[in-house]
N, C-alpha and C positions, 0 to 999 in steps of 0.2 A: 504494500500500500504506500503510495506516494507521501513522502511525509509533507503535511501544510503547516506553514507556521503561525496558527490562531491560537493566542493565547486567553486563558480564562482572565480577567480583571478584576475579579470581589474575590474576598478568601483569603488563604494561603500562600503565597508563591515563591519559592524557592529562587532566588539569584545569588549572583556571585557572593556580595556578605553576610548573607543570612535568610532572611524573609521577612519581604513585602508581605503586610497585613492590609485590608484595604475592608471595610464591612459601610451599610449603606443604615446610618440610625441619625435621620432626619432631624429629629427632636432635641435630639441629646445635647448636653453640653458639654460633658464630659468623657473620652472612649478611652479602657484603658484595655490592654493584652495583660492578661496572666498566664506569666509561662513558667511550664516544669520542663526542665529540663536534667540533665546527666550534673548540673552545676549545682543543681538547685533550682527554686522556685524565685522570680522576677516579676518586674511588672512594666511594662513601655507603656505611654504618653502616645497615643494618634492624636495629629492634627487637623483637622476641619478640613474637608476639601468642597470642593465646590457638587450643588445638589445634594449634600446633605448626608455625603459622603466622608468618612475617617478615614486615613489612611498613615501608613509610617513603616519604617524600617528597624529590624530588630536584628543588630550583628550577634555572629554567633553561634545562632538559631539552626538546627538543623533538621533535615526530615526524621520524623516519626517522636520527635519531641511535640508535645502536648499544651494545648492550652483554653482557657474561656475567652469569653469580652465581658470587661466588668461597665456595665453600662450606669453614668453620675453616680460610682462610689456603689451602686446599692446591686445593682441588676448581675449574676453572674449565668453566662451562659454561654453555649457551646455556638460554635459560628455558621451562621445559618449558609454560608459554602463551604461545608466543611468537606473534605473531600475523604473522609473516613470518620467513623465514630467507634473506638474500638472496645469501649466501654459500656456503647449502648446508646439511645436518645437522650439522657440526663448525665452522659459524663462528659468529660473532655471532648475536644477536638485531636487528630492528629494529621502532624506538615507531614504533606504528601509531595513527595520531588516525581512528575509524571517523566520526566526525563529518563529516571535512573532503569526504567522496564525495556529491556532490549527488544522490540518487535522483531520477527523473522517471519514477519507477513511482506516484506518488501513487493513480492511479485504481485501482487494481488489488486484488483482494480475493480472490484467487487461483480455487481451480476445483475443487467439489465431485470426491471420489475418482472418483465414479461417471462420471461424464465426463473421467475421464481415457485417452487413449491414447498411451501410453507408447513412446518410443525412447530406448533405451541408445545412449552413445556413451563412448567412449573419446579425453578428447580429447589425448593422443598422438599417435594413428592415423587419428583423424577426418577430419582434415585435413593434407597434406602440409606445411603451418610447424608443424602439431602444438601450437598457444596459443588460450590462451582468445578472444582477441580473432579469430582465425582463422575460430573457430566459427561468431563472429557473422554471417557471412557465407554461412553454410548454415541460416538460420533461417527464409529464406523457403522455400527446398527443402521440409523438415520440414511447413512450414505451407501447402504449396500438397500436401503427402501427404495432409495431414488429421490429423500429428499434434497431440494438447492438452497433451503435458507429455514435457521430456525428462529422462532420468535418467543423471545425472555419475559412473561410477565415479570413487571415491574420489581425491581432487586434494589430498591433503594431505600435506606435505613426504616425497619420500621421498630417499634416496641417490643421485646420478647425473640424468640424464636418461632413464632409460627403466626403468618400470614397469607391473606392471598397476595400482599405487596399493595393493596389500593389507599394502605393506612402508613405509608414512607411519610418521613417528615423532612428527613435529610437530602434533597433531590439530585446532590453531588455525590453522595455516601455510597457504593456500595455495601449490603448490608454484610454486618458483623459474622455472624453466625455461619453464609453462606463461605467465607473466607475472605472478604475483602477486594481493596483493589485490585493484590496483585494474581490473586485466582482467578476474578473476574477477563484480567487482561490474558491469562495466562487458557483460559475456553478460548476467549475470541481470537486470538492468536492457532491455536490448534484448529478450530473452526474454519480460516480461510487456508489454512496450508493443507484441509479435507476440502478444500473448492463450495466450503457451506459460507454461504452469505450472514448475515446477525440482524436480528430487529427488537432493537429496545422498544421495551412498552413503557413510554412514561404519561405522568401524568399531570397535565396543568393546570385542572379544571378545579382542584381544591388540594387539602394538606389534610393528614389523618387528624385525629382529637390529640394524643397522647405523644408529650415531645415537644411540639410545634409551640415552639418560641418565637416564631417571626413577628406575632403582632408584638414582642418586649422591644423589638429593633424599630420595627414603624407597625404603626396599626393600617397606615393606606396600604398594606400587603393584602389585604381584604375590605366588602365593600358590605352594606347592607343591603344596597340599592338589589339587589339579587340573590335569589336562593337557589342551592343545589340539595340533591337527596344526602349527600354524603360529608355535607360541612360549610363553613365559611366560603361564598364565591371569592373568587380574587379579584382584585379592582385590574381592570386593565382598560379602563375608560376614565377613572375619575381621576381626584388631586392625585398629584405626585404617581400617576399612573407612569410617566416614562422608565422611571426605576426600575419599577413592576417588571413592564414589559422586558426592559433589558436582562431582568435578574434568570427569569425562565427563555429566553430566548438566547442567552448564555448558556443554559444548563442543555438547552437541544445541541448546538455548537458542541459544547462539550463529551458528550456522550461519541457524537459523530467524530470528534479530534482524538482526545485521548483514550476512548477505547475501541477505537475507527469500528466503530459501528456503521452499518451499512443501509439502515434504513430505521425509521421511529415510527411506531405505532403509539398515536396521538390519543390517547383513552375519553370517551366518552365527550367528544368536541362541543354536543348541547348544552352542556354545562361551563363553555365557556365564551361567556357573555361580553360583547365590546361594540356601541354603538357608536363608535369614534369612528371618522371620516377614512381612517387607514386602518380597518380588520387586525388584534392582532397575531390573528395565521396567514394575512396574506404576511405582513410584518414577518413571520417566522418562513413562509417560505422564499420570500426572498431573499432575507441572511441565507438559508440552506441554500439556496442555487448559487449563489456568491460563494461559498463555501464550495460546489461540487465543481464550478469552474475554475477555481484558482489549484483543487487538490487535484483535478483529472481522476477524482474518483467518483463511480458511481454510489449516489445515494438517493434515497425517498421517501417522503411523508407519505406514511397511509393511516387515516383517519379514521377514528368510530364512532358514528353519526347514527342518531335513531330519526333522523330528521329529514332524510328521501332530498336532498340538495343538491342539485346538481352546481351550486355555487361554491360549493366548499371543493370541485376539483375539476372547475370550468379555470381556464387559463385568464391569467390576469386582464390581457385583451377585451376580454370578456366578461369580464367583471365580475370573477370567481377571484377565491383564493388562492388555487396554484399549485393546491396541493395533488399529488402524484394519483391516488388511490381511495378507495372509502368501503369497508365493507359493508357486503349487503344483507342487512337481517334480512329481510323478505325472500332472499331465495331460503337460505334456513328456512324460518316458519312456514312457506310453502312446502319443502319437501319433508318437513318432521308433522307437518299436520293431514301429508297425503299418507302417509303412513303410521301414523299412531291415534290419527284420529283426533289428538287433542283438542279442545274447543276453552280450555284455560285462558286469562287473562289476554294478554296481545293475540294468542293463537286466535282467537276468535275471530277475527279480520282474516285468517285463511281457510282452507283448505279444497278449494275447484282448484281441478288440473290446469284450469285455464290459467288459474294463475302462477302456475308451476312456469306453465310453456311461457307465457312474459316476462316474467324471471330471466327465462332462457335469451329471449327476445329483444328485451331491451334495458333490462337492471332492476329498477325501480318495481315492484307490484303498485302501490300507491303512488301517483301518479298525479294527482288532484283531486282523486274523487272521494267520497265519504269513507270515513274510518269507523267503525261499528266498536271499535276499545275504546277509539279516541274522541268518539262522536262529534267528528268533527272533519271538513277535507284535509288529506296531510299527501304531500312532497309535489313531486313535479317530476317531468320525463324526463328518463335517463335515457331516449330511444338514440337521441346523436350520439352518446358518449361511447368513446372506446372501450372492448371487453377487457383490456388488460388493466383499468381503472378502477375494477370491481371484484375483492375480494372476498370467495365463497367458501361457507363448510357444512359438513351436516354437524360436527359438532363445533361446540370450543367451550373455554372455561365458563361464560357468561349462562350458555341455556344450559349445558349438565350441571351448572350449578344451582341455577335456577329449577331444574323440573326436579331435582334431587336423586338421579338417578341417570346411571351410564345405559346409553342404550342396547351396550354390550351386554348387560347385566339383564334385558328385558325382552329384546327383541328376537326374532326370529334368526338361522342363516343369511336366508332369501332376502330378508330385508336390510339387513347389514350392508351385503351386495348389493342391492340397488341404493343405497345410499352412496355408498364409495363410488359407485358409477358413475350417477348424477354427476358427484362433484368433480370428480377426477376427469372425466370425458367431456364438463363443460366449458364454454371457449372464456373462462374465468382465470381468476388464481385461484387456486386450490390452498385451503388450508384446514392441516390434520389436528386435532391434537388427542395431546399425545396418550398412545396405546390403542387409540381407536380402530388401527391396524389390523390389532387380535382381536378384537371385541371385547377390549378390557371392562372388568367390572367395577374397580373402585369405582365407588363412590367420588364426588367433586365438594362437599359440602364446604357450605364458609368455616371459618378458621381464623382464632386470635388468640394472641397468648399478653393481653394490657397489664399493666401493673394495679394500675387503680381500679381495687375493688367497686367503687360505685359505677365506674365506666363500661367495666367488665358484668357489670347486673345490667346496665343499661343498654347493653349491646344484647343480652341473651334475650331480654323482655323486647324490643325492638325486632330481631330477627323472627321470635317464634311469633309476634302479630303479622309479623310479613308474610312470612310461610304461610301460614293460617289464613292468611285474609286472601291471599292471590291465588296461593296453589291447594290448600285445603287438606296441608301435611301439617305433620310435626315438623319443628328442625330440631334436629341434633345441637348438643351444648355448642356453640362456639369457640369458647374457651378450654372444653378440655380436649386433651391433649392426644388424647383417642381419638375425636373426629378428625385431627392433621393426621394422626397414623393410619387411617382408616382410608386416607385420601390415596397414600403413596403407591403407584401403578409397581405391576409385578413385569419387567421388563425380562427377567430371568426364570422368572418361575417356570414349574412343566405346565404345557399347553395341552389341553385338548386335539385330538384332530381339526374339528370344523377350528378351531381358534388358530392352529396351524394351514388351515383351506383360504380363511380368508384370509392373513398375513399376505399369503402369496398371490391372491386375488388383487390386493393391494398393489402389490409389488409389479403386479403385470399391466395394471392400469396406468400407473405412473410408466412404467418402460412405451407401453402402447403412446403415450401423451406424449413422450419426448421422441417416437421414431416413426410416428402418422404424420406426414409431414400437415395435413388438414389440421388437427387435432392439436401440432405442436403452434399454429400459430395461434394468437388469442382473439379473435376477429369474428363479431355475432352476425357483421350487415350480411354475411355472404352465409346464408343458411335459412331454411324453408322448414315449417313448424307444421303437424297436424297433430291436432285434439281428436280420438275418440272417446269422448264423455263414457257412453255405455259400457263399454271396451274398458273405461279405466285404463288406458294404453297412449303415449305422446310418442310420435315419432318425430326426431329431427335429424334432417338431410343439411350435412355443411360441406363446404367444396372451396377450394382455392385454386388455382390453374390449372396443377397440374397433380392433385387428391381431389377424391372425394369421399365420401364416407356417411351411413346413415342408421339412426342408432335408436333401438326401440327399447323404451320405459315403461315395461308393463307392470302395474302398483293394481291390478287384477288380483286374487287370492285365486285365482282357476287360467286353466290355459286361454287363451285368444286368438283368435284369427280377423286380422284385419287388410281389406285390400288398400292399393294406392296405387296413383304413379310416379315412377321413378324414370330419370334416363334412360335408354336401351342399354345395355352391356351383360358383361359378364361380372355380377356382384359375389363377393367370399365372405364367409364368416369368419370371423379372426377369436372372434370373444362372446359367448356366452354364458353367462353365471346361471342357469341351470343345468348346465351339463355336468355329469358324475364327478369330473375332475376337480369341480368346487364343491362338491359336496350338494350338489343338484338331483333331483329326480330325473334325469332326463331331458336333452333340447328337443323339441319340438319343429325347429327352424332346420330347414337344411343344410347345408354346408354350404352349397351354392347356389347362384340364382342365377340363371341363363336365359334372358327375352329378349326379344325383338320389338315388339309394343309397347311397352314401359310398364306396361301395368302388371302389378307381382300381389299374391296375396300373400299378406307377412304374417307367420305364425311365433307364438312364443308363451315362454312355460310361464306358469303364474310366478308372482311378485319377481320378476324380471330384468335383465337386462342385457342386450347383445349387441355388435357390432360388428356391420358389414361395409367393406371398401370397394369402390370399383376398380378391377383390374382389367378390363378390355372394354372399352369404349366403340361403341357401334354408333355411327352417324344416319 
């Protein structure tokens, strides 16, 4: 990876006599450093700098020596850029030298979006030590699946050892327990020398409860003016907003620089509120592209929007913000509500194939017209937008979290199979996560480990009305320590046959998507959709010059026959998931298809899914 020279400006920073301190506490009249060091314990004088900024030089000072900001004499606290907390949320800070980590990613120039296939992991759970370093050790796993790029929920400082990461306070920090910075560096480094791509999950849109000292530095870190489900909004419109903005628009730069991360998954963007004349994500993605021009490496925002916008990744020209990507819940709750039925909370706004096949079609399911959850019209067409902007899965942490339950753990073979299909075979980004391969069954449930006893009552009484009121379960404690174990995927453990049938179902989808050359580009304009409602059957025909290719979704519980027309040729089957090999009763579909007239009657086994190429072309 090309080294750029951007350096972080608040925090810690390591120069020739010591360390530059620099922290942004508006108010204050007084900023002092208390440092422990190998000498003993000090204390430096920062000087006022301009906007409401401290700053000052402390000779001497070295990396991984320790310290607070003692804010007029009274306030002692750890630095809200701290680029480690090895103590925890409530202890010190430690000088971090980003310098002293020898990268031997040099070659590496990361990996166009459109070739990315994505696996979330949690690495908590990932692995039974649950550390960064751990990981490294399932990177060949990932890379013999066929994935190109994994993506980290959020690894930044939070309270205890056991999180999902949405309660980080620290947004410099990787977190303690997982191993630190130099673990953290020490994945992403193995990661691109396996050809894997990396996607930080952060989060700008609030700060957990427990920890979070930023309002002691300045309270404009947060706003009233706006409410989010999970905390304090951050001001990014009002007084002394530029800081603001700068302080987390720093912190995406950073991730991107010093642990050359390859792309940032923007957590839940509706929550982050800014009706100032310059958006600030168009704001961040314009730093980011100023950044991937000056590094010559490739990078990308991809956004998580419940919000159907095609302005959050319409080009600035356009009067979008600019950002690269956005996934799409709506093909989710389409293809988990054609098959499980659900009619829950948001699910209820799905389950017609038709809205399966628009999904496929154009992005967006809602589009403008009435929301039946949300009672109200919600998004706008995604029909212009490019497929490789749109990020799809049948799972991820959010809805197995949400429904309480792995689909591995409930569902049929057959339907597993058509889920991987769907996603894998559609002209999207595909993303897994993790273990959904085999049909894993942990469990996803929430998970905290707070210190403060009334916080930690306040979170258990909060989640089980949530549970209760949406989904119409129990939840499991949050706090104890069984539900995070109870979370952790068995990546080793012995498998089943059918858990061994689909791995490699998997495995064949993903190779089929990277050497169809149709399949491998991401492109929806060039592809021909039919619905048969009664049939419970979507067939879609996609073609590029010189592929074609057309692939039937039967979500049927019984066999189907349906006619159509097709081009004249000689059509093959390459892939069906009811055949014996995956653990099927039997294909129903021939092997080949050979007309003259175009029109073929297509058969296939219940809950379904096959694909056929044209290899001779009759004019």
């Amino acid at each position: 990876m090309k080294e750029y020279e951007w350096q972080l400006d608040i925090g810690a920073s390591v120069v020739n006599k010591g360390v530059r301190f620099r922290v942004w506490v508006p108010e204050a009249k007084k900023v002092t450093v208390k440092l422990f060091t190998e000498a003993g314990p000090r204390e430096i004088d920062l000087s006022r700098e301009e906007w409401g900024y401290h700053g000052g030089l402390a000779e001497g000072v070295r990396e991984q020596d320790r310290y607070f900001y003692v804010i007029d004499g009274i306030s002692e606290r750890p630095d809200p850029a701290s680029r480690f907390q090895p103590e925890g949320v409530h202890g010190p800070s430690q000088v971090i030298d980003p310098s002293a980590y020898q990268w031997q990613d040099r070659d590496w120039k990361g990996r166009q979006l459109k070739d990315f296939i994505i696996y979330e992991i949690h690495i908590g759970t990932f692995t039974q030590e649950g550390t960064f370093e751990a990981a490294i050790g399932y990177l060949d796993y990932m890379k013999e699946l066929g994935i190109t790029a994994i993506e980290i929920m959020p690894v930044t400082q939070f309270p205890g050892e056991r999180n999902w990461g949405y309660d980080g306070v620290f947004p410099f920090a990787p977190q303690n327990s997982y191993g630190g910075p130099w673990a953290l560096k020490k994945l992403v480094d193995a990661c691109h020398r396996k050809g894997l791509a990396v996607i930080f999950d952060v989060v700008y849109n609030h700060l957990g409860p427990e920890g979070n000292y930023l309002r002691t530095f300045a309270v404009d870190y947060f706003t009233d003016r706006y409410n989010t489900p999970w905390g304090d909004a951050v001001n990014y419109d009002g007084p002394l907003s530029d800081q603001v903005r700068h302080y987390f628009i720093s912190n995406a730069l950073y991730w991107l620089s010093e642990y050359h991360g390859d792309a940032l998954r923007l957590d839940a963007i509706q929550g982050i509120y800014d009706l100032s004349a310059h958006h600030v994500l168009m704001e961040l993605a314009e730093a980011v592209d100023c950044f991937k021009k000056a590094s010559g490496n490739e990078v990308a925002l991809i956004a998580e929007s419940d919000l159907n916008d095609v302005r959050v990744i319409n080009p600035w020209e356009k009067g979008g913000y600019g950002l690269d990507a956005v996934w799409n819940d709506d093909f989710h709750h389409s293809l988990h509500t054609l098959i499980t039925h659900d009619q829950r909370t948001y699910y209820k706004d799905f389950g017609a194939l038709s809205q399966m096949a628009k999904a496929l079609e154009e992005g967006f399911v809602y589009s403008g017209q009435h929301s039946p959850h949300r009672r109200r019209r919600h998004g706008n067409s995604s029909k212009e937008m490019p497929a490789n902007q749109f990020v799809v899965c049948s799972q991820n942490h959010d809805q197995v979290g949400n429904t309480q339950v792995r689909p591995g753990a409930v569902e049929s073979l057959e339907e597993l199979k058509l889920r991987a299909a769907m996603v894998l075979l559609s002209p999207y980004i595909p993303l897994l996560f993790m273990g959904e391969e085999y049909g894993e069954k942990a469990p996803f449930y929430y998970f905290t480990s707070f210190f403060d006893p009334a916080l930690s009552e306040a979170v258990r009484k909060s989640k089980d009305e949530e549970v209760a009121t949406l989904w119409g379960m129990e939840a499991p404690d949050p706090e104890a320590e069984k539900t995070f174990l109870d979370a952790k995927i068995h990546l080793d453990g012995p498998r089943s046959p059918s858990e061994n049938r689909l791995y490699d179902f998997y495995r064949t989808l993903i190779k089929l998507r990277k050497e169809v050359p149709v399949l491998a580009r991401p492109v929806k304009e060039q592809a021909e959709i039919r619905v048969f409602e009664k049939e419970k059957t979507l067939i879609m025909r996609r073609w590029i010059r010189d592929s074609t290719a057309f692939l039937v979704f039967n979500f049927n519980e019984d066999n189907v026959a349906v006619e159509l027309t097709l081009p004249p040729g000689k059509w093959e089957k390459i892939l069906d998931s009811s055949a014996p090999e995956w653990g099927g009763d039997g294909s129903r579909a021939p092997k080949v298809l050979d007309f003259e007239d175009g029109k073929a009657l297509i058969e296939a086994g219940r809950t379904s899914a096959s694909l056929y190429v044209l290899t001779d072309v009759r004019v």
